[in-house]
C-alpha positions as CSV (number, residue, x, y, z in Angstrom):
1,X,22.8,79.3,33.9
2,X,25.0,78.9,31.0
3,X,28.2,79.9,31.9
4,X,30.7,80.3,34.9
5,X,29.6,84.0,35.2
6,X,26.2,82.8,35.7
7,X,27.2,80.9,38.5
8,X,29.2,83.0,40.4
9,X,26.2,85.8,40.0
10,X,24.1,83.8,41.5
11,X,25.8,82.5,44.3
12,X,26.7,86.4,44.9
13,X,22.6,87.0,45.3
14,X,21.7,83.4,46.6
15,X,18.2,84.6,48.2
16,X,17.2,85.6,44.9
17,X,16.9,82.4,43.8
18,X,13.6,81.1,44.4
19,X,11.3,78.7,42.9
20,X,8.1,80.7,44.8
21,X,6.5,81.7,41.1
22,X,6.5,78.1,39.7
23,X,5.6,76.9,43.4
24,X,2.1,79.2,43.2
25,X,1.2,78.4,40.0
26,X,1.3,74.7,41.1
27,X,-1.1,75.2,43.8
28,X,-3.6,77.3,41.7
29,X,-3.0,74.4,38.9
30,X,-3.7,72.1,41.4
31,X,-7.1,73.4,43.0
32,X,-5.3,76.1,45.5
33,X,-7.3,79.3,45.6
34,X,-5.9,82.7,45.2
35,X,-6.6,83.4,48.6
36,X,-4.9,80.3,50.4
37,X,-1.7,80.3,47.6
38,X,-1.4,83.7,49.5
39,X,-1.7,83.3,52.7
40,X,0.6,81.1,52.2
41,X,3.2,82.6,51.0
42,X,2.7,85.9,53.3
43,X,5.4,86.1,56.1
44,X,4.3,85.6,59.9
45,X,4.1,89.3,60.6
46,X,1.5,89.9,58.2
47,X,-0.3,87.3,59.8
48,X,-0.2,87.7,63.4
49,X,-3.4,88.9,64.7
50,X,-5.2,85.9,62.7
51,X,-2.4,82.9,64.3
52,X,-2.6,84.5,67.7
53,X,-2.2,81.9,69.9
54,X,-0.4,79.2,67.8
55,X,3.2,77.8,67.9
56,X,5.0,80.5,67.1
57,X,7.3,80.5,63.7
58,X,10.8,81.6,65.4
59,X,12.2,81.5,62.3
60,X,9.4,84.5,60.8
61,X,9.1,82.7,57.2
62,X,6.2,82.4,55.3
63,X,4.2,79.1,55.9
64,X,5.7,77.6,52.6
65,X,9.4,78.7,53.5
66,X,8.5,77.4,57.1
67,X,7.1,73.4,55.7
68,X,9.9,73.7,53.3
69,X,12.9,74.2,56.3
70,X,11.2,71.3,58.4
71,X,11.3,69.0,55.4
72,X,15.0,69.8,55.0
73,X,15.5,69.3,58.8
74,X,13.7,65.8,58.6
75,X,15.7,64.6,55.3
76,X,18.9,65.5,56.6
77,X,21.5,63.2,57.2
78,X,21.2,61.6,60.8
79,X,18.7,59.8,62.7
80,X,15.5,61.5,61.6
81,X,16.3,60.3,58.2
82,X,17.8,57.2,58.9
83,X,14.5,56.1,60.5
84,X,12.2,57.6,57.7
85,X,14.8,55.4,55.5
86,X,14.4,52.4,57.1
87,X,11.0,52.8,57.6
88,X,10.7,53.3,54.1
89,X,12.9,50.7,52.8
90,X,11.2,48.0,55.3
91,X,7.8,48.1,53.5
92,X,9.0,48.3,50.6
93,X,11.1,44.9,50.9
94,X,7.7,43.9,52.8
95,X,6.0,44.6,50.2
96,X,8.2,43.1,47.3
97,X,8.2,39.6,49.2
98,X,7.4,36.7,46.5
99,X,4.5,35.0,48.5
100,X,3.0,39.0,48.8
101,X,3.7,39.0,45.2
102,X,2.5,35.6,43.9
103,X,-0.7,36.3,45.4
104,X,-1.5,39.3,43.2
């Protein structure tokens, strides 16, 4: 985007925005087949009579889309992420300690 028109275009046609292309060609780059970068990415209706029986997706996105909205859920302020922070931030000082240090 490289002007205020840009902007306002695309937050007019939000959904449009998508990072899915450069998302694929990471997982073929990074070993991914064909056939598992789409099935990811297919949407739960096209994939019903294979998943019968699992949790259901209430929300009916795509795999991706589905991992994507629980990450947001997780690392959204509030207690799921202040517990991944302090858990986080706990081994790290662990970690950093100078007679864990001193030893290496």
């Amino acid at each position: 985007m490289t002007s205020a028109s840009d902007v306002s275009a695309v937050y007019k046609n939000i959904d449009q925005l998508t990072f899915d292309d450069y998302i694929e060609d990471m997982m073929l780059r990074f070993g991914a087949s064909k056939q598992a970068v789409g099935a990811m990415m297919r949407t739960p209706d096209q994939l019903e009579a294979a998943t019968a029986g699992l949790q259901p997706n209430p929300s009916r996105k795509s795999l991706l889309h589905h991992c994507q909205s629980l990450y947001h859920q997780a690392l959204h302020p509030g207690q799921k992420l202040d517990t991944l922070q302090d858990n986080l931030l706990g081994r790290i000082h662990t970690s950093l300690t100078w007679d864990l240090m001193s030893s290496k």
